[in-house]
Every structure is written in C-alpha cells, then in structure tokens.
C-alpha positions in Angstrom: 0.0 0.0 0.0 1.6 3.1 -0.7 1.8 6.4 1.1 1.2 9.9 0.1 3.0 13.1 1.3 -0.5 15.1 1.9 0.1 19.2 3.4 -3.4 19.4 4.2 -6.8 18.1 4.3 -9.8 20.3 4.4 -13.6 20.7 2.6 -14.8 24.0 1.6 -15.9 25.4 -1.7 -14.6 24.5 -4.7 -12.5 28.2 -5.5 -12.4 27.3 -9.5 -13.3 25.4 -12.3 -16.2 23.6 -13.5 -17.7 23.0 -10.2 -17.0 26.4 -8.7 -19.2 27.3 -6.1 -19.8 23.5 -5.3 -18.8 21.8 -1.7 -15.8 19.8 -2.3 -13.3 18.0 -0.4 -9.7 19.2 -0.7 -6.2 16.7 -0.6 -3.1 18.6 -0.9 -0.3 16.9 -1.9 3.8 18.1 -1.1 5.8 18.8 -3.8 6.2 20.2 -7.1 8.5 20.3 -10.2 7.7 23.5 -10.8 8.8 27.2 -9.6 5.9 29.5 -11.0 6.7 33.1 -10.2 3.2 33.9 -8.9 2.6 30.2 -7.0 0.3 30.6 -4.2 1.1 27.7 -2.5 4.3 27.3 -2.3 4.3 26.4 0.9 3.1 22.9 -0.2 5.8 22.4 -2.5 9.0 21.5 0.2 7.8 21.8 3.5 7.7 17.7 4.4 8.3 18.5 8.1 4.6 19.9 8.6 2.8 17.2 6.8 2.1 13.2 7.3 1.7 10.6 5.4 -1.5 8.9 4.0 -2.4 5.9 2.6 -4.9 5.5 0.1 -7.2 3.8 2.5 -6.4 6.4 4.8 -7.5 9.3 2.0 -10.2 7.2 1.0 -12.1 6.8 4.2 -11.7 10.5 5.4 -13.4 11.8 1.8 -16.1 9.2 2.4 -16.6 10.8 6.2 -17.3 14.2 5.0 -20.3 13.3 2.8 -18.5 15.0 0.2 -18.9 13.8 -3.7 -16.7 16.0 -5.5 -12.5 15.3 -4.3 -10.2 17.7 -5.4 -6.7 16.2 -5.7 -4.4 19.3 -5.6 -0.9 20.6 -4.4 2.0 21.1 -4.8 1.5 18.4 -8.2 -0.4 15.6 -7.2 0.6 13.5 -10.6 4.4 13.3 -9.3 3.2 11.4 -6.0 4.6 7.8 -6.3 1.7 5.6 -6.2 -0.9 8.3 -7.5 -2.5 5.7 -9.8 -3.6 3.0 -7.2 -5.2 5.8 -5.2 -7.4 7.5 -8.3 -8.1 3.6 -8.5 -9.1 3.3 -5.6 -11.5 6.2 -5.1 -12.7 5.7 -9.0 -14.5 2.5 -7.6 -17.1 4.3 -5.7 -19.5 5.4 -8.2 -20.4 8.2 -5.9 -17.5 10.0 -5.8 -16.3 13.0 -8.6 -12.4 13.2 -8.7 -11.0 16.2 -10.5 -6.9 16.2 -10.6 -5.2 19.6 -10.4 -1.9 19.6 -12.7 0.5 21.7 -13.6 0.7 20.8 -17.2 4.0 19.4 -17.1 3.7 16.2 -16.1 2.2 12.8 -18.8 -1.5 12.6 -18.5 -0.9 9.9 -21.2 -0.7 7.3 -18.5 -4.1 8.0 -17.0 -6.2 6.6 -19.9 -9.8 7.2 -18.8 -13.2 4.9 -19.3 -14.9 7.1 -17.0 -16.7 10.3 -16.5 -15.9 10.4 -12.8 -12.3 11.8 -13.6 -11.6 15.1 -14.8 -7.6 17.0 -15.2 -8.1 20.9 -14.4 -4.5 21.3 -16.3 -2.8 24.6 -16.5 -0.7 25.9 -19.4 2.0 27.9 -18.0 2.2 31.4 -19.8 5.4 33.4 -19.8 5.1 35.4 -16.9 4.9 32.2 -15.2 8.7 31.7 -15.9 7.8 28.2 -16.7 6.5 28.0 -20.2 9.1 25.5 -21.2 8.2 22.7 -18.8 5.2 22.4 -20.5 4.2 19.0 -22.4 2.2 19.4 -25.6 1.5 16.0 -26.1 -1.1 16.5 -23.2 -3.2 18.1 -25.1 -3.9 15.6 -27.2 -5.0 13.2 -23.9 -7.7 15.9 -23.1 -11.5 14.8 -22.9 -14.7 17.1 -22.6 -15.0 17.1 -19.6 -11.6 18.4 -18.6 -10.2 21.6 -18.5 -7.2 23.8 -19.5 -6.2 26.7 -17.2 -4.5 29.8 -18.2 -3.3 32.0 -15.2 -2.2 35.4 -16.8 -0.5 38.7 -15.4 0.0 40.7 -18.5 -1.8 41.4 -21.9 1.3 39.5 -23.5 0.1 36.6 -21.4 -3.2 36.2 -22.5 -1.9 36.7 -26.4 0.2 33.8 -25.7 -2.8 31.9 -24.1 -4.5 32.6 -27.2 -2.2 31.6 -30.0 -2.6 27.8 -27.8 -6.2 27.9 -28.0 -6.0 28.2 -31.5 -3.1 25.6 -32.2 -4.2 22.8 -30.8 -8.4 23.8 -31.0 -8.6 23.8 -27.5 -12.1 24.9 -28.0 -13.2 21.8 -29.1 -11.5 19.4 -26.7 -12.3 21.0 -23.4 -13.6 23.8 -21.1 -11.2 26.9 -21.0 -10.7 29.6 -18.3 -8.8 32.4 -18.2 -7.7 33.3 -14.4 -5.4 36.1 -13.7 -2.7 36.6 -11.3 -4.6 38.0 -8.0 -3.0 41.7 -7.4 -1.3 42.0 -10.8 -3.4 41.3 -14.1 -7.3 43.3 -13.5 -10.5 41.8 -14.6 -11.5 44.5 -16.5 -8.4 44.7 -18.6 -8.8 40.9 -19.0 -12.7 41.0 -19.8 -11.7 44.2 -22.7 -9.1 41.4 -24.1 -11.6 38.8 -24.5 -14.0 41.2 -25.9 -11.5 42.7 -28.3 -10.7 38.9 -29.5 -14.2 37.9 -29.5 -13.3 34.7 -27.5 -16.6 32.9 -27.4 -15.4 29.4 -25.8 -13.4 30.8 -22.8 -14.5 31.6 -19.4 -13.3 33.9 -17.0 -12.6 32.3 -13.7 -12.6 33.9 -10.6 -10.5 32.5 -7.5 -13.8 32.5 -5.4 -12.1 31.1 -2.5 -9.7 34.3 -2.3 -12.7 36.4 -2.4 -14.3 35.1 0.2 -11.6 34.4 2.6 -8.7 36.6 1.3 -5.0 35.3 -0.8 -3.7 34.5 2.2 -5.8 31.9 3.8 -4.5 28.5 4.0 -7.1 25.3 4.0 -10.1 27.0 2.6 
C-alpha cells in the first residue's frame, strides 16, 4: 500500500473550475516540479516537516466521512506522487465519488487513460510570466476529454496573447472547457474581460479565484 506526502486536508468550496461554487473536499499533496513566479502555495511544495503521510485507505475513508462527492486532488503536483494511480483507482471505484486532478501541465497525463466520466484533469498551461512555459508538455493536449479543463493563469496582456495563440493551435475549443484566471493583485479583470471582448473569444470563461474572495489570498485550508 503506498503512502502519500499530503500538506493538508480540508472541505470548503470548490474556489475554480467547472464545479466552482460547489462543496468539495480538498487533498493537498507536497511537492512540485515546478517554480511558478506567482505560486500561491508554495508552501506545499518542500515543506515535508509539517505534513504526514497517508495511505490510500487512509484518504479514501476521510473523503467518504465528510459526505463529500466532489474530491479535489491538488498541491503542490499531485501526478508526481509515487503511487498516485492506485489511489485514483481506488476512489474511481465508488461510483459516488467526482475526482478532479489539479496539474501543472507538465507532467504525462498519457498514463491515465480514462473509461470514466468520474475523472476530470483541471490542467494549467504555463504562460510566460509564469517563468515556466518551457516545462510544459504538448502532447497532453492531445490526452484531453470534454469534460476536462485547460487553465490559463495570466498577469499581463502579452500573457493572454500567448494563451491565445494555444487555443487556436491545438483547438482547445473543441477538446475542453477553457478559463482564463489572472494573477490575484497583478493582471485586473476589467483589462482581461476588454481582451476577451476585443478577440471575440466565445469558448473561454473567466474564472474567478472564489475562494480568495471570500476568505482573502492568504488563507490557507479553505
């Protein structure tokens, strides 16, 4: 049985995505691969000493305590967690339970070949402000379904022309949901709402972080 360096474990709103607005429970993983110059939690990313472990049993039988359908698996980057596969096989068994899978784009989503409708990727596409364009893996895009989804965090306008020339490329349009979130503090709705006006971008939606709304960037297990 393997076992899973999880930061934190908490049920609130889901903050973003498809099912923003919707209870959810939350499993944060430790560790990244990544550096993004705007991450907000990087405090999940090397900070072992203020974790445990889990086992899959162990995350299993916590979500099914809460009453909770929709699991977010988030971090940190949950895909680089050895043993990640027998857990989303695990919790892919009750029929009950909606798993969406936070990545950072960088990792093969090839591997997780899917028969299901109970497993969505919320995958982000690292634009250059990010500093991290280049770890990005094309080829993913090609693994995506309906009912996943590719996220786009921007901070400047050259950002979201970036984010743009991908949709078109690889006609992200019509292989999944698309948001467009901006950098909290740095990037303004309104500039980003005029940009998707100006570029008549029917098939995207602007996502606010809902959860720093309500409880502020800061807060930690909300």
């Amino acid at each position: 049985m393997a076992e899973y360096n999880v930061a934190e474990t908490f049920m609130s709103i889901n903050g973003e995505g498809v099912y923003a607005g919707q209870l959810a429970v939350f499993i944060r993983f430790y560790g990244c691969n990544l550096s993004c110059s705007y991450c907000d939690t990087a405090w999940a990313k090397d900070a072992l000493g203020h974790g445990r472990t889990m086992s899959e049993l162990n995350i299993y039988e916590y979500i099914k305590e809460t009453g909770i359908k929709n699991v977010t698996l988030t971090g940190g980057e949950p895909l680089i967690q050895d043993g990640i596969g027998d857990l989303l096989s695990l919790l892919l068994l009750d029929e009950e339970l909606r798993v969406e899978v936070e990545t950072n784009g960088s990792v093969d989503l090839s591997d997780y070949q899917r028969e299901t409708d109970a497993l969505s990727f919320t995958m982000d596409y690292k634009l250059p402000g990010s500093g991290m364009e280049t770890a990005m893996l094309l080829s993913n895009f090609h693994c995506l379904k309906q009912k996943d989804t590719v996220k786009f965090v921007a901070g400047s306008r050259m950002d979201l022309e970036r984010a743009v020339k991908i949709i078109d490329s690889y006609k992200l349009s019509d292989r999944c949901h698309i948001y467009f979130s901006t950098v909290f503090g740095k990037l303004s709705l309104t500039d980003t709402v005029d940009f998707m006006k100006q570029n008549r971008l029917n098939d995207v939606t602007l996502q606010l972080q809902m959860h720093k709304i309500i409880w502020g960037p800061d807060a930690v297990g909300v």
